[in-house]
Steps between C-alpha positions, in 0.01 A plus 500: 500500500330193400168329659547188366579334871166606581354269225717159657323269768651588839606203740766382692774294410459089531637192468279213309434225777850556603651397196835451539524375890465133423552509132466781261258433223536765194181646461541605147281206299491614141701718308387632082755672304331645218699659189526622163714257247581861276464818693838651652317563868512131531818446426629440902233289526609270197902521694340407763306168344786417314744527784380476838143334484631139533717572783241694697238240413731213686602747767144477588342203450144604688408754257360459174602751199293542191720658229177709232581652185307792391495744168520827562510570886754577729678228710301456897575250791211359689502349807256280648522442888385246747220706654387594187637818456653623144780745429527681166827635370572680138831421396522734243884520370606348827893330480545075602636649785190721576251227461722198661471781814148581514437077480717451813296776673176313342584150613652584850169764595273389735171568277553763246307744692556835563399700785607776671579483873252627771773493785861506515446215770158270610444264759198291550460583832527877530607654882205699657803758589603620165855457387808524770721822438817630661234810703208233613619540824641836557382784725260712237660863667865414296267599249464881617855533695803712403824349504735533706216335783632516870328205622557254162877582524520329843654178522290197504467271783653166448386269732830314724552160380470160708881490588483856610214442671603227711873658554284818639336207733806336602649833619156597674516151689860579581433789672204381713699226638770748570245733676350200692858377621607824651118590627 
């Protein structure tokens, strides 16, 4: 089993300044796509200039792309966030299709970071009582009875509602002034 999770910052998930309740604002500021003009690892990368760099470059408008050949390496993203925070990708004989991906993921991330998660859930006010579950409240000797239980398998007592309540009155005043008229 791997130990690389124990090597990633831990933290909880967040939202930048609530980005995205008023207005979203892509956090994603720069973008470098670095290639080889003759190795074959670079060839999805050169698909991908050819084809689909203009039309992602006016799809967003906010982020700036630097396009730098390179002899003799293999083709890498970089991305360049608001918070200054960078994310490093080897594209090495990635498809278009591969690399138009991962630059969706890249632009629509909140700041390239990776992290793993210290709780399932987090609250910035933590209760004093630990976390509700369905046995908080339950008699602690369910724990140590045998089933079939004599006195769990009694009905529960459902308390009379207001209308039979106040028909049980009505009758109870009916008889008292019957009582009191032949008394």
């Amino acid at each position: 089993m791997s130990n690389s999770h124990l090597f990633l910052p831990s933290g909880f998930p967040r939202a930048t300044l609530g980005n995205g309740i008023g207005r979203y604002i892509c956090q994603l500021k720069r973008i470098t796509l670095k290639f080889c003009k003759e190795r074959g690892s670079s060839m999805g990368m050169r698909d991908f200039l050819e084809h689909d760099l203009v039309d992602y470059a006016s799809k967003h408008p906010s982020v700036v792309v630097y396009v730098k050949p390179r002899r003799n390496r293999s083709a890498v993203i970089k991305a360049e966030y608001c918070n200054g925070e960078e994310f490093w990708m080897s594209t090495y004989k990635m498809t278009r299709e591969e690399i138009r991906k991962w630059l969706e993921l890249c632009t629509t991330q909140n700041d390239g970071a990776e992290f793993r998660f210290r709780k399932m859930m987090h609250t910035d006010t933590p209760s004093i009582q630990g976390p509700w579950t369905p046995f908080s409240h339950r008699n602690p000797e369910l724990n140590t009875a045998s089933f079939p239980h004599e006195e769990l398998s009694k009905p529960v007592f459902i308390p009379q509602s207001a209308t039979d309540r106040l028909i049980e009155l009505f009758k109870e005043q009916q008889h008292t002034l019957k009582s009191v008229k032949e008394g």
